[in-house]
C-alpha positions as CSV (number, residue, x, y, z in Angstrom):
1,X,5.6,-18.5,3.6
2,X,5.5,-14.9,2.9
3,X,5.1,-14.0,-1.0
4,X,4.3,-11.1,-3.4
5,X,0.6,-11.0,-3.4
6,X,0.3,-10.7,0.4
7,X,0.0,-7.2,2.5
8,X,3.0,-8.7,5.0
9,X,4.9,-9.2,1.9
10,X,4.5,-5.2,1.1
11,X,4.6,-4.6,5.0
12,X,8.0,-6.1,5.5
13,X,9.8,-5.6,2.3
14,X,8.7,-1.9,2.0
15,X,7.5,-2.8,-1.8
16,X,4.7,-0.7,-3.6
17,X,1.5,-1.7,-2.0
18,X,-0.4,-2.7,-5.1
19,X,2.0,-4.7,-7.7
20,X,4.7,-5.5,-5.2
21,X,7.1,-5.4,-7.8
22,X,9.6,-2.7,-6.6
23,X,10.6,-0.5,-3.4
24,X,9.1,2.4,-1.9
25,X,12.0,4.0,-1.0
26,X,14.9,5.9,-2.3
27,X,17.5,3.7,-0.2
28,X,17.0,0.3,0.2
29,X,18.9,0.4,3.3
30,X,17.0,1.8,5.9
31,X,20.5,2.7,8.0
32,X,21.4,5.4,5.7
33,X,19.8,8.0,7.8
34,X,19.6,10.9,6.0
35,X,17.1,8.6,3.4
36,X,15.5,6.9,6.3
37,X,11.7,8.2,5.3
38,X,12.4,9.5,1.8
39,X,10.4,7.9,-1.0
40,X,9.9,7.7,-4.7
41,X,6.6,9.6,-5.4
42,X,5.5,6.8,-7.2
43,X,5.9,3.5,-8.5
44,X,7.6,3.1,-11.8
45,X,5.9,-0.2,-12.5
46,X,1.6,0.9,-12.1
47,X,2.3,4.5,-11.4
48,X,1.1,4.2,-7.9
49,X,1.1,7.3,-6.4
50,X,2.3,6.9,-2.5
51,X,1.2,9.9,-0.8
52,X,-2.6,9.7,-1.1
53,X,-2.9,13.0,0.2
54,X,-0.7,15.9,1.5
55,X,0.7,15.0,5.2
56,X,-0.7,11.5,4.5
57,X,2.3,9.9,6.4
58,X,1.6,11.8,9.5
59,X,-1.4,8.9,10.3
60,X,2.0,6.8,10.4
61,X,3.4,8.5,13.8
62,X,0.1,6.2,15.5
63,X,1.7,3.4,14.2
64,X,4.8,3.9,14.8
65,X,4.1,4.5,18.3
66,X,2.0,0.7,18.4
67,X,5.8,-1.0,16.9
68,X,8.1,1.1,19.6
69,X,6.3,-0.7,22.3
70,X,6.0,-3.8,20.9
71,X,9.7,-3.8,19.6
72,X,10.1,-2.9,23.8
73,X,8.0,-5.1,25.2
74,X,9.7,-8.0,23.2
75,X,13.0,-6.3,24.7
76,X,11.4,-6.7,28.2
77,X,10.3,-10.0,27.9
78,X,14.0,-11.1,26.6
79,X,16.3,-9.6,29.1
80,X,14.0,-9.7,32.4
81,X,12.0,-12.3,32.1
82,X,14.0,-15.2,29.6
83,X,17.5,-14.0,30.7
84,X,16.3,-13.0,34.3
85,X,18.1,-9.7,34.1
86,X,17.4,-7.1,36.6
87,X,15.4,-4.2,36.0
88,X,18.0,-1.6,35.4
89,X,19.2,-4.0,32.6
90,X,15.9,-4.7,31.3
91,X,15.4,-0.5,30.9
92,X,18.9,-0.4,29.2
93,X,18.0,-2.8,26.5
94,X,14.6,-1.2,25.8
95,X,16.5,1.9,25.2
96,X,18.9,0.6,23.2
97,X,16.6,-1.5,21.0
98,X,14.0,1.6,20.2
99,X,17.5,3.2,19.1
100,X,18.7,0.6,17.6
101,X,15.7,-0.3,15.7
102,X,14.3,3.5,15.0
103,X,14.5,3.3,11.2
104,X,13.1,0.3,11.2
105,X,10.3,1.2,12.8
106,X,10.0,4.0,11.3
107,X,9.8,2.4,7.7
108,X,7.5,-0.4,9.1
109,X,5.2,1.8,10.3
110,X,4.7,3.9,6.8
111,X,4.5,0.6,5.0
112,X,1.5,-0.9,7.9
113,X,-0.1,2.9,7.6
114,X,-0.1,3.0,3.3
115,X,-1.0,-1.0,3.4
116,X,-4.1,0.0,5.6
117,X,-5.2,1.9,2.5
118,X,-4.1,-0.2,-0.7
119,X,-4.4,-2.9,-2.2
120,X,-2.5,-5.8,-4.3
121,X,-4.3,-5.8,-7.4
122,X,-3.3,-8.8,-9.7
123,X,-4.5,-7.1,-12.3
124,X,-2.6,-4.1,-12.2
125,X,0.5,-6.5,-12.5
126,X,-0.7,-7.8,-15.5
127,X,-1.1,-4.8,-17.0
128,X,2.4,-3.3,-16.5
129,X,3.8,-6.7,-17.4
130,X,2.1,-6.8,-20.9
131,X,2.8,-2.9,-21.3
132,X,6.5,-4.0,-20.8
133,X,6.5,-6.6,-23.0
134,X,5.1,-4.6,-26.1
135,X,7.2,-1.9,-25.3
136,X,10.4,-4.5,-25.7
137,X,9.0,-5.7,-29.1
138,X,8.2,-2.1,-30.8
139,X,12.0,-1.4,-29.4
């Protein structure tokens, strides 16, 4: 079972790395394609900062590049080899997938590239709970 504490839990739900506790991106959605990649500078809740460093999402493009061909290899396997399409077929569906898919894998692979990087930190989650909880009582 995947939960808050683990890096696939970040990786899949595009959460901030270290107190999983709300999303990296401006749009949830990752089919609104003019938001596909854009992202909050940093997380409301521990004040993560998600860029590390300037161009730190290019390191992402290697990534992404690993999840196209797996996303078309899995395409492969499904239409030539399970559903003993020809060839042809088999090259259509890979095409269409990696369209199909694109912001996904696009998103995927920032959130496997920042993961690499950071950190859940229990602690940290703590923190910003407590922090919240005094703020409500001097409120």
């Amino acid at each position: 079972m995947i939960r808050k504490g683990m890096k696939l839990y970040s990786i899949l739900f595009g959460v901030c790395p270290k107190c999983h506790q709300e999303s990296m991106y401006v749009t949830k959605n990752p089919y609104v394609l003019s938001d596909v990649i854009k992202m909050k500078e940093k997380c409301s809740h521990c004040h993560t900062k998600y860029e590390i460093e300037p161009s730190f999402f290019y390191g992402s493009m290697y990534v992404s590049y690993a999840v196209a061909v797996a996303f078309a290899v899995a395409a492969f396997i499904i239409t030539f080899v399970i559903l003993n399409f020809s060839l042809t077929v088999a090259f259509v569906a890979i095409v269409l997938t990696l369209i199909g898919f694109m912001p996904i894998i696009m998103r995927l692979s920032r959130n496997i590239w920042i993961n690499f990087f950071m950190s859940y930190n229990k602690d940290l989650v703590a923190k910003s709970k407590t922090e919240k909880d005094l703020a409500k009582k001097s409120a």
